[in-house]
VMD Tcl script that draws the C-alpha trace (Angstrom):
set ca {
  {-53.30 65.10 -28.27}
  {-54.97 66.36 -24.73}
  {-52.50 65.58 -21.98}
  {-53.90 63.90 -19.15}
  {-52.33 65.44 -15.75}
  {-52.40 63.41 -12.49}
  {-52.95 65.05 -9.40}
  {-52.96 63.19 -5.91}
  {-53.73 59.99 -7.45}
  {-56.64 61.61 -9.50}
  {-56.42 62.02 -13.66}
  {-57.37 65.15 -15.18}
  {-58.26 66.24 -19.00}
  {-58.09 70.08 -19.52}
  {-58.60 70.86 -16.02}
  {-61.54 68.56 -15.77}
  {-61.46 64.95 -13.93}
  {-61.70 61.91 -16.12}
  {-61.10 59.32 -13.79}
  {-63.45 56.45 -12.05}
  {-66.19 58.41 -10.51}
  {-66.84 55.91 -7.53}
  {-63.24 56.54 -6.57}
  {-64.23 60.16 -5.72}
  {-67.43 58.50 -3.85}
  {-65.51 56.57 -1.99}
  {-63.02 59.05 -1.19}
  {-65.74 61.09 0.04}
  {-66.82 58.45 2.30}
  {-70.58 59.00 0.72}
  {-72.55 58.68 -2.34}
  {-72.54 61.91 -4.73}
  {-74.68 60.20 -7.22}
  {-72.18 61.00 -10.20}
  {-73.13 57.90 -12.07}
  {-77.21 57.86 -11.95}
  {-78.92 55.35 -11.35}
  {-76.68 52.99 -10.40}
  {-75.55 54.74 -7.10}
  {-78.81 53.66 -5.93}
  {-78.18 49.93 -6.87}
  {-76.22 47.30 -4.88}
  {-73.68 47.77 -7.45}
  {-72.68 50.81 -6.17}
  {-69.11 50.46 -4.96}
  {-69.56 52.78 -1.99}
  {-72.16 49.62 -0.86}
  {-69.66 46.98 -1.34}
  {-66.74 49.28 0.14}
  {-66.98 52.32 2.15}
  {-63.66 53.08 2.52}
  {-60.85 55.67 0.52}
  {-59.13 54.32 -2.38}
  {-55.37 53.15 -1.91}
  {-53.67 51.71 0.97}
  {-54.34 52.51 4.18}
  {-51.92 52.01 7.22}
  {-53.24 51.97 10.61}
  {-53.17 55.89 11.81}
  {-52.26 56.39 15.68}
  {-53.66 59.77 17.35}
  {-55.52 62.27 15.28}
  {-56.46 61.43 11.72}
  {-53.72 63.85 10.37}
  {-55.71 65.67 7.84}
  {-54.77 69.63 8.75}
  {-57.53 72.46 8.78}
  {-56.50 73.63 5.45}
  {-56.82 69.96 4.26}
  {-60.12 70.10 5.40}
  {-61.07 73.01 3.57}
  {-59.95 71.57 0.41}
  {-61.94 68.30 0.83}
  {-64.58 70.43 1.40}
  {-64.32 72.41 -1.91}
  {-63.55 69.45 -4.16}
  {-66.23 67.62 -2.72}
  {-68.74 70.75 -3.81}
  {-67.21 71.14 -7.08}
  {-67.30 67.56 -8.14}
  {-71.12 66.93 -6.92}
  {-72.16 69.71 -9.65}
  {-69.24 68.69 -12.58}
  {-67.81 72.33 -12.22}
  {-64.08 73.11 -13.62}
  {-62.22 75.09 -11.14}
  {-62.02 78.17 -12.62}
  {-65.25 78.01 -13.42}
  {-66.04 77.19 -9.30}
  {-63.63 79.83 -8.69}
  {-65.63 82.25 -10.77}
  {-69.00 81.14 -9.15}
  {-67.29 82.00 -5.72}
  {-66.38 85.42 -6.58}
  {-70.07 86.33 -7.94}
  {-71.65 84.79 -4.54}
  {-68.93 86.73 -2.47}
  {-70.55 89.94 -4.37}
  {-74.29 89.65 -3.45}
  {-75.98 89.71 -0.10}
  {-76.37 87.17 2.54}
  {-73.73 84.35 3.53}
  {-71.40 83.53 0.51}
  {-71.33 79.32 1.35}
  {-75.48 79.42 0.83}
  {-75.12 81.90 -1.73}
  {-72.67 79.68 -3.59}
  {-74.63 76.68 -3.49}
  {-77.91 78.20 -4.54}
  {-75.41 79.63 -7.75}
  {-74.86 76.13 -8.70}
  {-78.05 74.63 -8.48}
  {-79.62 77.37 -10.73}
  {-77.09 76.39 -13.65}
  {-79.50 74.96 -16.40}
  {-77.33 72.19 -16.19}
  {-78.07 70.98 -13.08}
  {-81.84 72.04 -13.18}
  {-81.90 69.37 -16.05}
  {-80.86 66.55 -13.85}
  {-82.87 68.18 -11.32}
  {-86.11 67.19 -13.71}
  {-84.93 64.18 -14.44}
  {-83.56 64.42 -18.05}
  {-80.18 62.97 -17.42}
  {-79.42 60.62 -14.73}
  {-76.39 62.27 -13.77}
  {-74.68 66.20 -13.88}
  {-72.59 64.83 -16.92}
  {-75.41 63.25 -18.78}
  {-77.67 66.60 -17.86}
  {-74.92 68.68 -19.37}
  {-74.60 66.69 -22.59}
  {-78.13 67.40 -23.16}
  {-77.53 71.21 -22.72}
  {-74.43 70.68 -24.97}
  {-76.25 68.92 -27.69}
  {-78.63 71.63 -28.02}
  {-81.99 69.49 -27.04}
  {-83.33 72.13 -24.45}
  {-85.02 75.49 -24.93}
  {-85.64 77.88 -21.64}
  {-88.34 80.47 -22.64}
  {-88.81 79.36 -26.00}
  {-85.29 79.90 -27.02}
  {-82.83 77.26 -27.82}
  {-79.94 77.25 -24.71}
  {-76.67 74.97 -25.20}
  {-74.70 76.82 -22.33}
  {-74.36 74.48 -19.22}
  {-73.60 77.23 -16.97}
  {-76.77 79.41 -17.75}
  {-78.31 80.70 -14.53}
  {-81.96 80.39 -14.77}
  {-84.54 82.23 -12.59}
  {-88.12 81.96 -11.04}
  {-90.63 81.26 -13.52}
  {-88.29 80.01 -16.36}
  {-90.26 77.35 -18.64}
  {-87.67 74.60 -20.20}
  {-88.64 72.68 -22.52}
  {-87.21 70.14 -25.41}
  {-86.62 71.42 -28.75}
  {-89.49 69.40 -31.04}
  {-86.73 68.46 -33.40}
  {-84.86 66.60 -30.03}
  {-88.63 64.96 -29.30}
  {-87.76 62.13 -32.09}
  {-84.56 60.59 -30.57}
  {-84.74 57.44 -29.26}
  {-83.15 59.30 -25.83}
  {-86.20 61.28 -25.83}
  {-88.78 58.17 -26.41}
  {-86.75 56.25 -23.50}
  {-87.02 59.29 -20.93}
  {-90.57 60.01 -21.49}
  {-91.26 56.33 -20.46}
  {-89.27 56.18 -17.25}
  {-90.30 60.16 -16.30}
  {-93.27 59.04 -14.14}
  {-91.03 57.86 -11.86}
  {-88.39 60.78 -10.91}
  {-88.67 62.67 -8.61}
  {-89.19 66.38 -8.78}
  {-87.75 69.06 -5.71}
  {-90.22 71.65 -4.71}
  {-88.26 74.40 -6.37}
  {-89.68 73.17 -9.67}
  {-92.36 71.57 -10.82}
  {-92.76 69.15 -14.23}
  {-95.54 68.13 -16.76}
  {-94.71 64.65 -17.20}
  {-97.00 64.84 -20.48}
  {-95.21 67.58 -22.55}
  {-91.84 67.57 -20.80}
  {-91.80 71.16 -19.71}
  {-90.51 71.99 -16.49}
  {-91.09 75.38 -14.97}
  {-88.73 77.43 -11.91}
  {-91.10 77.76 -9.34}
  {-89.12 79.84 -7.23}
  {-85.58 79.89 -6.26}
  {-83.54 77.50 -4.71}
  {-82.55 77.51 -1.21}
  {-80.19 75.27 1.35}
  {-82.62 73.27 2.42}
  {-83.61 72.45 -1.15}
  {-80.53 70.59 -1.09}
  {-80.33 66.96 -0.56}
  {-76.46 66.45 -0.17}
  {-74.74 68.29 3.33}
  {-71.76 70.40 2.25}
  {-69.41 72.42 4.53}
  {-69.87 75.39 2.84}
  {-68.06 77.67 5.98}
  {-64.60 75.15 5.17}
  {-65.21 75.97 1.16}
  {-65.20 79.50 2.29}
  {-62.61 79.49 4.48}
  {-60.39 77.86 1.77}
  {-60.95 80.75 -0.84}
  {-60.29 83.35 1.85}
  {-56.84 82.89 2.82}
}
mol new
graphics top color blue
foreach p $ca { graphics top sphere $p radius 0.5 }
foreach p [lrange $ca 0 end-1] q [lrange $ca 1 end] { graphics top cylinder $p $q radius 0.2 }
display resetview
């Protein structure tokens, strides 16, 4: 039996979090679309209320929340947007810290080139959790060969596509009808007929919708 671990309120499963995801939402103070298509419903609790989970006394002064507090916020709100463990975050970090240019950027450019993020990126899963099932399950092949790692890095002028034997699930059937409608970033590109998506070039920061503080996830790492 896998323990479940709280920390700060929040419930863990082998180092990954299992609780309500529009509790980290609202904790966040902002929509980080972990649950699809609902976020951009009215039912989306963050609509209804904008405000952290718990009680919440009436603060005098400054808000209280320290630099290094800030930092951390910073970093868990990066990690959970993309579904990343922490020592696999931790182990992004380090490669970004090793190639050129600012590590923050480099960091976030990391995780939006894992294959399971690119799938959500096309539109395959309606949500990093959903995207990475699909990887799990073995449905996707990147350059004509069958991929089931999550954390695969893919690069300019990759071609993904879904395995023909994944084409008759009813999941399938269901995406191809709503594809028309996603929307694609200008990284990649999509033919909504065969379901192939291509790397058009690499990702950069502006490619990327949600604003992170990547100089506080930085800091955080480098003390």
């Amino acid at each position: 039996m896998t323990a479940v671990v709280q920390k700060g309120g929040e419930e863990y499963r082998m180092g990954r979090y299992t609780g309500p995801n529009c509790r980290l939402c609202r904790r966040f103070g902002e929509k980080l679309m972990l649950k699809g298509e609902k976020c951009a419903t009215p039912k989306c609790p963050v609509e209804k209320r904008n405000t952290p989970p718990g009680e919440h006394p009436p603060r005098r002064g400054r808000s209280g929340i320290s630099d290094r507090g800030v930092q951390l916020r910073a970093k868990q709100k990066l990690r959970f947007s993309y579904g990343v463990l922490e020592r696999q975050f931790r182990r992004f970090f380090e490669e970004a810290k090793k190639r050129p240019g600012a590590t923050g950027e480099t960091l976030l450019i990391l995780l939006e080139r894992r294959l399971d993020n690119v799938i959500y990126r096309l539109g395959f899963g309606d949500s990093h959790a959903q995207a990475r099932q699909v990887v799990r399950h073995g449905h996707i092949m990147v350059n004509g060969r069958r991929t089931n790692i999550p954390s695969f890095l893919v690069k300019s002028g990759d071609v993904i596509k879904w395995c023909e034997a994944s084409k008759k699930t009813e999941y399938y059937k269901r995406l191809a009808e709503e594809i028309e409608g996603k929307f694609i970033p200008n990284w990649l590109s999509l033919d909504k007929e065969s379901m192939t998506g291509r790397v058009l070039n690499l990702p950069g920061k502006d490619d990327v919708e949600a604003k992170f503080n990547l100089k506080a996830v930085v800091e955080y790492y480098s003390r």
